[in-house]
C-alpha positions, 0 to 999 in steps of 0.5 A: 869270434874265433872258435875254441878246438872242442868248438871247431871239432863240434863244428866238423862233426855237424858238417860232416854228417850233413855232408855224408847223409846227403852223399850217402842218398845221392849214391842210394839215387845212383846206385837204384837208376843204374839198376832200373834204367837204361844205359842210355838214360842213366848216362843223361841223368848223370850228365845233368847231375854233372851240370848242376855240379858246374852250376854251383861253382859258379853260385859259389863263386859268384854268390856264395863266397862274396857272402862269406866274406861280406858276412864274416866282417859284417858289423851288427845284426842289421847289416847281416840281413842287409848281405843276406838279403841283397845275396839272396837276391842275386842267388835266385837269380843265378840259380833261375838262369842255371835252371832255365839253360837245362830245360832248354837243353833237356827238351830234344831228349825229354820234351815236357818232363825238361822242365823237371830237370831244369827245377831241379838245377835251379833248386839244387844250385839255391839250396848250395847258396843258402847251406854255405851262407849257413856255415858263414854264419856259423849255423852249421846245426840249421845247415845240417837240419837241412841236409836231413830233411833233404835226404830223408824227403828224397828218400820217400819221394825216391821211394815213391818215384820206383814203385810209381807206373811207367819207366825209362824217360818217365822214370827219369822225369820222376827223378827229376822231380823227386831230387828237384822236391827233396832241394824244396824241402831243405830250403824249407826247413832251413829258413823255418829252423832261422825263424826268420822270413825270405828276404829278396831284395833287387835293389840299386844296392845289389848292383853297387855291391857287386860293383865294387867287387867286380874287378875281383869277381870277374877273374873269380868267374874266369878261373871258374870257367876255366877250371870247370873246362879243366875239370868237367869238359871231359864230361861233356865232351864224352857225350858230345862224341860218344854219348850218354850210353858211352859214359855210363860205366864213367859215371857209375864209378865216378859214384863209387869215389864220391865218399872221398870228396864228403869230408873235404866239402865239410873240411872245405866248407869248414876251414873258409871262414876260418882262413879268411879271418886269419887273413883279415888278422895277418895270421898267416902262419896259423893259416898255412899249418891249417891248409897243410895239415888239412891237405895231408889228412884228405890224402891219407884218406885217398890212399886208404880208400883207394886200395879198398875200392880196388879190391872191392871194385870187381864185386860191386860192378857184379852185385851192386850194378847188376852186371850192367858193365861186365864188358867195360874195363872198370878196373882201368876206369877205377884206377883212371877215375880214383886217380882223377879224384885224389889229385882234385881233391889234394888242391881243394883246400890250397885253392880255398886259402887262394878264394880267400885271399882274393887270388883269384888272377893266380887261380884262372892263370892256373885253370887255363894252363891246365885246361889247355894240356889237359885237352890237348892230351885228352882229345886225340886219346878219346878220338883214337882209343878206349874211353877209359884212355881219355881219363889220363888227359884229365889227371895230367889237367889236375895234377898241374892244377895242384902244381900250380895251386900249391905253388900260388899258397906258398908264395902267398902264405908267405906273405908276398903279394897278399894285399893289406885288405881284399877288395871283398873287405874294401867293399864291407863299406856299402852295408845298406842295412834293412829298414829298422822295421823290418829288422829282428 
């Protein structure tokens, strides 16, 4: 079923405002740990929150975006829950094996507590799964339920984590399980707005569907890695060489610039399932004005917020940081990090129209060749110079990942080298249904 224009904006709106509510908490979350705790240990949070950043490309890629496209052609209500609880499956798991790597990863700095931090990975990545599937299905409204109870829960949990005893790790270790907690409650209220029970299913069935996609998948998972090297290896490799401390007023900013990416998840997370049904309907001309027109309003919009940070960086860094980063050159950093930022998010919805037409060959190519310059200018910067430097190694990496992104939607939008029917829709065959009693 195709969505009318009042539809469409209706849709968006409900995205939207899910997106910035829970955007708008993660900054408050930000904003109150770079006050309260060290630079040392805000710099570990923000590195954790980077990892989970990573752990949902990968649930996306491996979970989310096979569901999408698998429930977009679903035939009937019982095939529906079929994928839903076949993915379910294959979600948890992925989202458990994420969370178990952070907790190994967190016990040398916070002993017990890891195991916060390891739940809230696991928790945050299942909450992307399950919100994404919503938006497939076309419950934007059950996907933005969600997103409120997630960040008015946090926010009281929040509260309660600051004015509970103790600080520094103990501080963190509350962070982690007030996020962790927040993530629980939203897949609460999710499934409790569905009116339907939690349906997991490790069945032969989960193995055969992902069998049949696999020759696609894999390449999906090596784009993913790629471009998460391309992408967040900047991140992780600060921390290896200068620590946590060192990439604090890297990651403060990054903060800053987070309002920017709230309507292009809601466009991205809006537009997918639109463009995969064009393309299922050879429509290829409406799905080229569609990621045109959406990518041109994303860069308008970093143009104007971008002059306004750089005007109201310096007072922010002073009142809202309380002056944490007064000997760092925040405003290289935010030219640096707003530069970062824009041209990651220019190729966001190209790179979607990619997803969807299974191109994902083309986009681990890209990923590889970017990450490769990427680091190649990056790394002797970061050995040499200022920190900040290094940032001109990561805008080279994303300015030729747009490139390259931009280069794969035209020749495809044209119609050259996009198949008859995506592996992803060959493999609509093995739909497997619930048993009829449990179906409704």
């Amino acid at each position: 079923m195709r969505l009318k224009p009042g539809g469409l904006s209706a849709r968006f709106a409900v995205i939207l405002s899910g997106e910035l509510i829970q955007s708008l908490f993660h900054f408050a979350v930000n904003v109150a740990l770079v006050r309260e705790l060290s630079a040392h240990d805000y710099g570990l949070f923000a590195i954790v929150f980077t990892v989970g950043g990573i752990g949902i490309t990968y649930i996306r890629s491996m979970v989310a975006v096979p569901a999408t496209l698998f429930l977009s052609r679903s035939l009937g209500r019982a095939a529906e829950l079929g994928h839903d609880a076949t993915f379910g499956a294959a979600a948890t798991l992925v989202a458990t094996g994420m969370g178990a790597l952070v907790a190994a990863f967190l016990v040398p700095e916070l002993g017990t507590g890891a195991a916060m931090g390891g739940l809230f990975i696991a928790l945050y990545a299942f909450r992307s799964y399950l919100r994404i599937v919503l938006l497939a299905r076309a419950s934007s409204r059950i996907a933005g339920l969600s997103d409120i109870a997630y960040a008015l829960s946090g926010a009281v949990f929040g509260g309660i984590m600051l004015l509970g005893p103790g600080g520094g790790v103990t501080l963190l270790d509350h962070a982690f399980l007030a996020l962790a907690s927040a993530h629980a409650v939203g897949i609460v209220v999710a499934y409790g707005a569905l009116r339907q029970p939690v349906r997991l299913r490790f069945r032969p069935s989960l193995r055969r569907r992902y069998a049949s996609i696999w020759p696609t998948l894999v390449w999906s998972l090596v784009g993913i890695t790629s471009t998460n090297i391309q992408g967040q290896g900047l991140t992780l490799l600060f921390a290896l060489i200068a620590g946590p401390a060192a990439y604090a007023p890297i990651a403060a900013t990054l903060v800053l610039f987070a309002p920017l990416r709230i309507p292009t998840n809601a466009l991205t997370n809006m537009v997918l399932p639109e463009i995969t049904t064009l393309l299922a309907e050879r429509k290829l001309d409406r799905a080229r004005h569609l990621v045109i027109r959406s990518t041109v309003i994303i860069g308008l919009g970093c143009i104007v917020y971008g002059a306004g940070m750089w005007l109201c960086l310096p007072a922010i860094e002073h009142y809202l940081f309380k002056g944490r980063f007064l000997h760092e050159p925040m405003n290289l950093i935010g030219l640096g990090v707003w530069s970062v930022v824009t041209a990651s998010l220019l190729y966001a919805i190209p790179r979607a129209f990619l997803e969807a037409a299974a191109a994902f060959r083309a986009i681990a190519y890209g990923a590889i060749v970017s990450a490769g310059l990427g680091f190649a200018v990056m790394i002797p910067i970061l050995m040499t110079t200022l920190p900040a430097y290094a940032l001109i190694g990561l805008l080279v990496s994303e300015m030729v990942t747009a490139v390259w992104c931009a280069r794969a939607f035209a020749i495809r939008s044209l119609g050259a080298g996009l198949p008859a029917a995506s592996p992803m829709e060959a493999a609509r065959v093995d739909v497997d249904p619930l048993p009829a009693g449990t179906r409704g």
